[in-house]
N, C-alpha and C positions, 0 to 999 in steps of 0.2 A: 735486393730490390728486384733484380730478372732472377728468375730460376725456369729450369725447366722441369714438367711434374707428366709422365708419360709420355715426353715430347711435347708436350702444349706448354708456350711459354704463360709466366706468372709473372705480373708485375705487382710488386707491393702485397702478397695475400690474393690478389682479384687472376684468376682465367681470362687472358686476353683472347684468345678465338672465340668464346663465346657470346663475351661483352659483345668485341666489335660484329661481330654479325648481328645481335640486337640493334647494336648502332645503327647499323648500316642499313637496316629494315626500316627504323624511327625515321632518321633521313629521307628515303626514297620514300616512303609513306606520305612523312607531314612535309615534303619539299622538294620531292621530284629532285631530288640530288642524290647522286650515286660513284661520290667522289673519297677522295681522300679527305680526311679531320683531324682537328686536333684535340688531343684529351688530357683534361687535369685530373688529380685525385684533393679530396677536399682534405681530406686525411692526412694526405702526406704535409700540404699547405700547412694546417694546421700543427701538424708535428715540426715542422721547421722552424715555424714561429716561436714556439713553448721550447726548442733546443736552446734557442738563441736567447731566449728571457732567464733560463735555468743556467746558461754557460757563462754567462754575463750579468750577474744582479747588480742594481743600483745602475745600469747604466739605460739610455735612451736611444730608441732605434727609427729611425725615419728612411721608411721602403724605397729605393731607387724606383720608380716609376717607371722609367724608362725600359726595364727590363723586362717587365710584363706589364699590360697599362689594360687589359680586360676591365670593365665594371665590375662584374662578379667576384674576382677574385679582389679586385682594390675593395672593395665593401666586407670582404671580411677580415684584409689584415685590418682596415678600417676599426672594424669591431674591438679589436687587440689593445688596451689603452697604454700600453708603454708605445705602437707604434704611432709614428706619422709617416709625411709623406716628402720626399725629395722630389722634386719636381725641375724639369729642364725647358721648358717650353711653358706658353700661354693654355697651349692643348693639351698637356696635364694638368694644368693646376685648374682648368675646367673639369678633370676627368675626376681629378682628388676630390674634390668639392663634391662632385654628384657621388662620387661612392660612400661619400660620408664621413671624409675629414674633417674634421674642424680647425677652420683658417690659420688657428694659432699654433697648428700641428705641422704646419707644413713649411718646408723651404723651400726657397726659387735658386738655383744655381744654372750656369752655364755662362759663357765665356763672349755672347752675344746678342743679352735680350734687348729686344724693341723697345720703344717706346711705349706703344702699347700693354706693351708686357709688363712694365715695369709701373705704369699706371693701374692696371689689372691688380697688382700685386698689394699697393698702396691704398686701392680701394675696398679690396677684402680685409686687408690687416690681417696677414700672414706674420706667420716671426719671426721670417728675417729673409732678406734678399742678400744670397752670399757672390760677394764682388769679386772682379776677379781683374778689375784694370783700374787706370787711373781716370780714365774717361767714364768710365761707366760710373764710378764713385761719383762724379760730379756729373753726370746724368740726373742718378737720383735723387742727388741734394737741389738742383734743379727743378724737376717736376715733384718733390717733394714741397719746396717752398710756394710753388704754385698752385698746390692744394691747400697749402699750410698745415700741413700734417708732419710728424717726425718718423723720419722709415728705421726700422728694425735693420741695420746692418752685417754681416759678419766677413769676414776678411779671410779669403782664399789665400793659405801660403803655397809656393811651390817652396819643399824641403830639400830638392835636389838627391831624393833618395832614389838608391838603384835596386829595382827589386825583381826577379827570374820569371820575367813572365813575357808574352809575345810582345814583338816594336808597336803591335797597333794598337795594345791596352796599356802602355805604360802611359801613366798623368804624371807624375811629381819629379820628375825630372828637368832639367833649367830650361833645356829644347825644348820642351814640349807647349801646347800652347798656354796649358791652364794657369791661373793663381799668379800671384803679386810677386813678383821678385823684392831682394832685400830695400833696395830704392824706394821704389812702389809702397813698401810697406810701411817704410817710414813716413813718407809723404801723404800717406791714406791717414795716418794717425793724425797727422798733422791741421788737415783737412776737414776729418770729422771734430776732432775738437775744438774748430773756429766756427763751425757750421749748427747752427740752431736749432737743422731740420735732419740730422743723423744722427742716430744710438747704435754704437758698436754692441754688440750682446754678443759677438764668438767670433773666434777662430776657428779655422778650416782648413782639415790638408788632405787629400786622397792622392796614392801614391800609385794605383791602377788595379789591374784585376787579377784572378787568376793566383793569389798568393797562400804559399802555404804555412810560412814562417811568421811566427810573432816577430822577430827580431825587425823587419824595418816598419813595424809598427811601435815599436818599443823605440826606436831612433827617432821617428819621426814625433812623437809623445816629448820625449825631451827637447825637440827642435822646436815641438810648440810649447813648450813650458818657458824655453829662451825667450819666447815672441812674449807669452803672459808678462813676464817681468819687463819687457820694455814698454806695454801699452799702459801699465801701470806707473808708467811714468811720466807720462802724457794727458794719458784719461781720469778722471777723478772718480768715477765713478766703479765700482765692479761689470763683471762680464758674467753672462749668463750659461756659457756652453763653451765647451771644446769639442769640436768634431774631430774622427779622426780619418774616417773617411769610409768606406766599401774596401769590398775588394776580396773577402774570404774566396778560397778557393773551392772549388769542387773536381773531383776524379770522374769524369768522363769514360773512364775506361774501366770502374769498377762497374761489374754486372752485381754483385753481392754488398748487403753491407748499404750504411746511408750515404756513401761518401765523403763522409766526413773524417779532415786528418788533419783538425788543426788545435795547438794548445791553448784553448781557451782558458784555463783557470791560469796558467803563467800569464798570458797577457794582462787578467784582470790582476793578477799581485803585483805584475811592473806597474801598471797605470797606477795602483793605488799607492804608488809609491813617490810617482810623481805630481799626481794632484789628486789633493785630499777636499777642495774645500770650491768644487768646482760640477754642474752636471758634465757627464761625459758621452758621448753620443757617437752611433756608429750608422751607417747611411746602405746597408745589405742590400743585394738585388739578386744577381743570381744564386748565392747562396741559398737563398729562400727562390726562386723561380724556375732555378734549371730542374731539381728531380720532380718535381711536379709534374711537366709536360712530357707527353710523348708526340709524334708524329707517326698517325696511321696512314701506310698508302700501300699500294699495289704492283704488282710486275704487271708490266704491261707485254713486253716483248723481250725475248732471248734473242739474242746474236751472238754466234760463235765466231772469235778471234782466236789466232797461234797461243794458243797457254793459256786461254779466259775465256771466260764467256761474260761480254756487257748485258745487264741487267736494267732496263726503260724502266724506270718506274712512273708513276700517276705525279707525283708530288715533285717539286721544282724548285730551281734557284729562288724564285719571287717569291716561293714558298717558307722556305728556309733557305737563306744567302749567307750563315755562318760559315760552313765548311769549305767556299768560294772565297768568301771574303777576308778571315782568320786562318785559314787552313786548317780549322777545327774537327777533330774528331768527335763523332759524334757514332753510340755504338749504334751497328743495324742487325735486328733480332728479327727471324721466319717467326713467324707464331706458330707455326706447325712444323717439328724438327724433323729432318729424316737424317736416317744413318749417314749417307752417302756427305763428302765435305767437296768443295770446287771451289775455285779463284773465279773473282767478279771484279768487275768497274758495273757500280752502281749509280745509274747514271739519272737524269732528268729530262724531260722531253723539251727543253726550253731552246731555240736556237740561238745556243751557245754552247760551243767546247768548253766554256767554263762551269757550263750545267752538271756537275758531277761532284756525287755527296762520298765516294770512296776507290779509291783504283786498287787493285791488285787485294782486296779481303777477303777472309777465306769463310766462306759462310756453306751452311746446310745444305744441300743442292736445292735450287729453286727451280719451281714451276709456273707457266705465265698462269695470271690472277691469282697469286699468293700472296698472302696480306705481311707485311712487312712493319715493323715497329721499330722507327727513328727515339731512338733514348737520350734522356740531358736537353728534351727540345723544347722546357718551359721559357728557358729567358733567352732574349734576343729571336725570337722565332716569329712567333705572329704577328708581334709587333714591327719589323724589319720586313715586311712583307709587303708587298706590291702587284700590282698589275703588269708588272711585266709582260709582254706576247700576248698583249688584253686576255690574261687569263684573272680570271675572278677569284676575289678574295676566298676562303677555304673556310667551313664552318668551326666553332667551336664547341666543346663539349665539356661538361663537369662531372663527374664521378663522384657526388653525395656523397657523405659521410654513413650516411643513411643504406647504399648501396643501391641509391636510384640516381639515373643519368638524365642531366637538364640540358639542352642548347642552351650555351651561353652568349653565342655569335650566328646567325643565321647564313647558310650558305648567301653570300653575294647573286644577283641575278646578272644577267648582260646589262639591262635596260640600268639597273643603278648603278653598273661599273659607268654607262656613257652620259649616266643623268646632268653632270653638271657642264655635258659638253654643247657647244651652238656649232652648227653648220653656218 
């Protein structure tokens, strides 16, 4: 995916020094902006998608939104008729709609929706709003019968499975906040089958992120197959889906190669082994969003320290807040190599010690105004991004298929970061 060809870094096939200084010509040109950007490739989007439909047949995939939530790019998994769209908020299942999902594509999950939300939901007639408390289940049996309408439910389990990934992305675990404990579980079945106004149509389990191994997905498969046979004992009716949840992992540290290191074709011969007669569905986000993005920005200023020299760059915690917030590596590529190699703390200009995307890396020697290329920075990046130090949100960009470059996102101005403020 990175290589270097003369010293001029390549990402994907494409010359990144010379894109981005076209880039950065279009910007300053049609927008008096002469900052740092973010860039997708349509290409590579699209190769993730067709990985995942080819490594996975016969199953159903509904895009984590959360991970990247652009119009542009939701409108093309959009296109993709195996996907839909997982949705955690009111302000995705707005976003999923205008990119061009169709309502019975999509699911509403999260561990907190409004009231609002949950009327939102029931008014589009979505496919299912997946529960994940006992209150909330009679929430929507509630404003369900007060429409008089039957809502699409499905039943979030926590599986208690333990799986090798950071403390702040594991979900399926008994601590953690998500999904219905064993109680919970029984008492939801109970609830929907007295209730007029709920149709259970799935089960639900995501076990967190970051994973490389079928095997607690193969666990977690049987711990919902357990659950299948007990709602079947309750409900009269069939169910229409098994989720199994996200989570595919990606290598952050491979420069070469798609990143990809996980046994799809074993997981699909475990699952078909345990349900045969059932859709089976997987809920992907950064799998599909991380190699996509990049982050272009700039050195701003060298300072020399005992053993290092800190590296200012243009781009920020508000910018990207993974590496702060995760302790996420994330690779940082010179677009133009030189011989010479040196230790860096790569830092951000944000007034915060916590503004700093790498300590002690050993990179190309750098020069101030050297364009720098942040890798793996599709998901959780733009969308995670803030005003922080009233710095303004940061343009977007798409890389056609075609090998022409669209703004996808327009640099932010001052006046519309303050627009919705009153003195």
């Amino acid at each position: 995916m990175f290589t270097y060809n003369h010293d001029n870094l390549v990402w994907h096939g494409v010359a990144l020094p010379e894109l981005t200084r076209s880039i950065a010509d279009k910007l300053l040109r049609e927008y008096q902006y002469s900052g740092h950007f973010w860039l997708y490739s349509e290409q590579l989007l699209n190769e993730r998608l067709k990985l995942l439909e080819q490594q996975l047949p016969g199953c159903g995939f509904y895009y984590s939104v959360k991970s990247q939530s652009n119009l542009a790019l939701l409108a093309q998994i959009a296109a993709h008729k195996r996907f839909g769209a997982d949705v955690v908020s009111g302000g995705e299942l707005y976003r999923a709609l205008k990119a061009g999902f169709e309502p019975g594509k999509i699911v509403f999950a999260g561990v907190g929706k409004s009231e609002a939300e949950i009327q939102s939901a029931l008014d589009f007639q979505i496919r299912s709003l997946h529960v994940e408390s006992i209150s909330e289940l009679k929430d929507i049996a509630r404003i369900a019968s007060a429409k008089g309408v039957v809502a699409s439910v499905t039943l979030r389990l926590n599986p208690d499975v333990e799986v090798d990934t950071h403390r702040h992305i594991t979900t399926g675990k008994e601590e953690n906040k998500f999904g219905l404990s064993e109680n919970d579980f029984q008492l939801s079945l109970k609830l929907i089958a007295s209730s007029a106004n709920l149709k259970l149509v799935g089960l639900q389990a995501h076990i967190g992120s970051q994973i490389f191994d079928s095997a607690p997905y193969i666990e977690t498969a049987n711990f919902l197959s357990e659950k299948y046979a007990a709602v079947r004992q309750v409900i009269s009716y069939p169910l229409e889906y098994i989720s199994l949840g996200g989570g595919f992992g990606v290598k952050y540290e491979n420069l070469e190669g798609d990143a990809v290191n996980f046994d799809f074709a074993g997981l699909v011969e475990a699952i078909r082994k345990i349900f045969s007669d059932i859709e089976i569905h997987f809920e992907p986000g950064r799998f599909i969003s991380a190699p996509l993005g990049i982050l272009l920005t700039r050195v701003r200023h060298l300072k020399e320290r005992t053993g290092k020299t800190i590296a200012i760059i243009d781009a920020a915690m508000n910018d990207l807040i993974r590496p702060m917030l995760y302790e996420a590596y994330h690779p940082i590529l010179p677009l133009v190599r030189r011989a010479a190699q040196h230790t860096y703390d790569v830092v951000g200009p944000v007034c915060e010690s916590t503004d700093t995307f790498a300590t002690k890396r050993r990179l190309s020697e750098l020069a101030e105004n050297d364009w720098l290329a942040v890798g793996y920075a599709g998901a959780y990046g733009s969308c995670m991004s803030s005003n922080f130090n009233s710095r303004p949100l940061i343009p977007e960009i798409m890389l056609e298929a075609s090998g022409t470059v669209r703004v996808i996102r327009k640099p932010q101005t001052l006046e519309q970061m303050v627009s919705l403020e009153l003195t």
